[in-house]
C-alpha positions as CSV (number, residue, x, y, z in Angstrom):
1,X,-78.1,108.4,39.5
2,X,-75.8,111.4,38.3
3,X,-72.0,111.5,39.3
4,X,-70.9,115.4,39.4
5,X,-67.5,116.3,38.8
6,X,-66.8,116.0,42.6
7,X,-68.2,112.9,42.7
8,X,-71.4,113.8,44.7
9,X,-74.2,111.4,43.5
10,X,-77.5,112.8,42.7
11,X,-80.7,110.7,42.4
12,X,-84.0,112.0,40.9
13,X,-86.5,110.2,38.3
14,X,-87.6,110.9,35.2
15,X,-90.3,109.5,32.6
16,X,-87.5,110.0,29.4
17,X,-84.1,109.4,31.2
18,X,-82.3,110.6,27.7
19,X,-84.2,113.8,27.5
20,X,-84.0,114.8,31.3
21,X,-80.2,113.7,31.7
22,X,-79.2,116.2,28.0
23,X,-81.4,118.7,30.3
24,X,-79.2,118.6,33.6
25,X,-76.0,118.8,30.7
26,X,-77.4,122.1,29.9
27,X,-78.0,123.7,33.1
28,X,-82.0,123.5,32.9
29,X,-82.6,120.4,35.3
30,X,-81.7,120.6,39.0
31,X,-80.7,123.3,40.7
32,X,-78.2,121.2,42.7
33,X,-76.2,119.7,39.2
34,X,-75.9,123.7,37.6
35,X,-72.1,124.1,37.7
36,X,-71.2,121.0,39.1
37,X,-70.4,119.3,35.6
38,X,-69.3,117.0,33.8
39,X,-71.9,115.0,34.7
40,X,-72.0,111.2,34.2
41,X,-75.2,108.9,34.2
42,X,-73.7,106.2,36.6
43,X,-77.7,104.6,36.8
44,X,-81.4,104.1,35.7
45,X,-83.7,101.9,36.2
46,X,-87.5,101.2,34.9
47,X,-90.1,101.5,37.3
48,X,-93.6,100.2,36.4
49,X,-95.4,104.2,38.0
50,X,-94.7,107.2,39.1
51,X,-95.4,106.4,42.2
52,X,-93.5,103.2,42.2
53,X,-90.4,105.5,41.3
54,X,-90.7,108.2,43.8
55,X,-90.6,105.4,46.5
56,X,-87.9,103.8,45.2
57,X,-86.2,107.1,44.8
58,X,-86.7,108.3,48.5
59,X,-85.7,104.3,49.7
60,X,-81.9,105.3,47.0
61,X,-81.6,108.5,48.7
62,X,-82.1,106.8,52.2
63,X,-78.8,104.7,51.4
64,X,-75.7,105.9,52.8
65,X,-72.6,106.6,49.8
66,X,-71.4,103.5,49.9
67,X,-73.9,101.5,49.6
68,X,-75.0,104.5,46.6
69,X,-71.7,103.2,45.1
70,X,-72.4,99.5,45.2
71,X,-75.4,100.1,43.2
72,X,-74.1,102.9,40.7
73,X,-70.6,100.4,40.1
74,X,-73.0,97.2,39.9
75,X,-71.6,95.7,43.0
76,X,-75.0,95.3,44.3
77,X,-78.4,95.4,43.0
78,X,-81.3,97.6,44.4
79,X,-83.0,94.2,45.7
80,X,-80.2,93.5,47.9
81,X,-80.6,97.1,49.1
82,X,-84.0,96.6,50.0
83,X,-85.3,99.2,47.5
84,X,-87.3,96.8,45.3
């Protein structure tokens, strides 16, 4: 997850965090983070597939901004969530 500078969360997956996060820095990622910086990696997390991350994606973006929060501040875990 990516905080914006108006503290809109963004969730999205990637195979090389590092490389995709410098990427939406530089305007070349997501259309939705261009101008909306600084941007601040709040969370990531391994999944064993592609697949596996895509669902787990969807099931994040599913979650209402509070319960976003929880998970981004460490308050809560993705398993208590019902993600994993």
């Amino acid at each position: 997850m990516v905080r914006c500078a108006g503290t809109a969360l963004y969730t999205g997956i990637a195979t090389d965090v590092a490389r995709r996060f410098g990427q939406h820095q530089e305007g070349k990622g997501a259309k939705y983070l261009r101008g909306k910086g600084p941007l601040q990696l709040v969370f990531a997390v391994e999944a064993g597939s592609r697949a596996q991350a895509s669902r787990m994606e969807a099931k994040l973006k599913r979650l209402d901004r509070c319960d976003k929060e929880a998970i981004a501040q460490g308050r809560k875990s993705l398993a208590d969530m019902g993600v994993i």
